[in-house]
N, C-alpha and C positions, 0 to 999 in steps of 0.2 A: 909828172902829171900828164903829158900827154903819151905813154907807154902804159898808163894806170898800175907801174910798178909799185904794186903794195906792200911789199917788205921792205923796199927802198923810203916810204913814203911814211910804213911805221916809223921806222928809225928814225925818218928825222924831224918829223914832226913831234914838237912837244905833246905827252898825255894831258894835258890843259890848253891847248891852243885853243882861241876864240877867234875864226876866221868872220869879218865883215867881207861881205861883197860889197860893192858900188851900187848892188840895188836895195842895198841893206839888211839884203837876206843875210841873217849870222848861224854859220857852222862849229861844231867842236870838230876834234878830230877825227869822233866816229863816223860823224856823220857827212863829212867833210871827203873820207872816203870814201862811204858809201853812193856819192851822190856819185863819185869818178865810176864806179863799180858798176851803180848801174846805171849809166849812158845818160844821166838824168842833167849830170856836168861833163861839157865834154873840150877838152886843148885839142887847138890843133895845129897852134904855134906856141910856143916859148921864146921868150927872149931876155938873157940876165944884163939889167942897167944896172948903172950905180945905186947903191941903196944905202942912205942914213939911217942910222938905229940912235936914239940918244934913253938913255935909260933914267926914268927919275923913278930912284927910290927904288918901290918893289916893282914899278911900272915901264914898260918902254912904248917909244912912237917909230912909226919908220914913215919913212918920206914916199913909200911905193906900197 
């Protein structure tokens, strides 16, 4: 995310991902790039914490 590697970021993002932000702006994937692509989103740190996924059904939640 913050190299805006988009072959990297195809791969492993799911083609259904529903990204929520914190300010409750919600992204799919395409648009979830496009916003990295064009400078509209922008990292400028990363940092990998622990993260819970618990999966109910066809649904999951994660704790980050």
């Amino acid at each position: 995310m913050v190299a805006v590697d988009v072959p990297a970021l195809d791969a492993l993002l799911h083609d259904d991902l529903m990204y929520t932000h914190s300010s409750g702006v919600r992204d799919t994937k395409q648009s979830y790039i496009e916003s990295l692509t064009s400078g509209r989103t922008r990292y400028l740190h990363c940092e990998t914490r622990d993260c819970e996924v618990k999966i109910l059904g066809v649904l999951s939640t994660s704790n980050r």
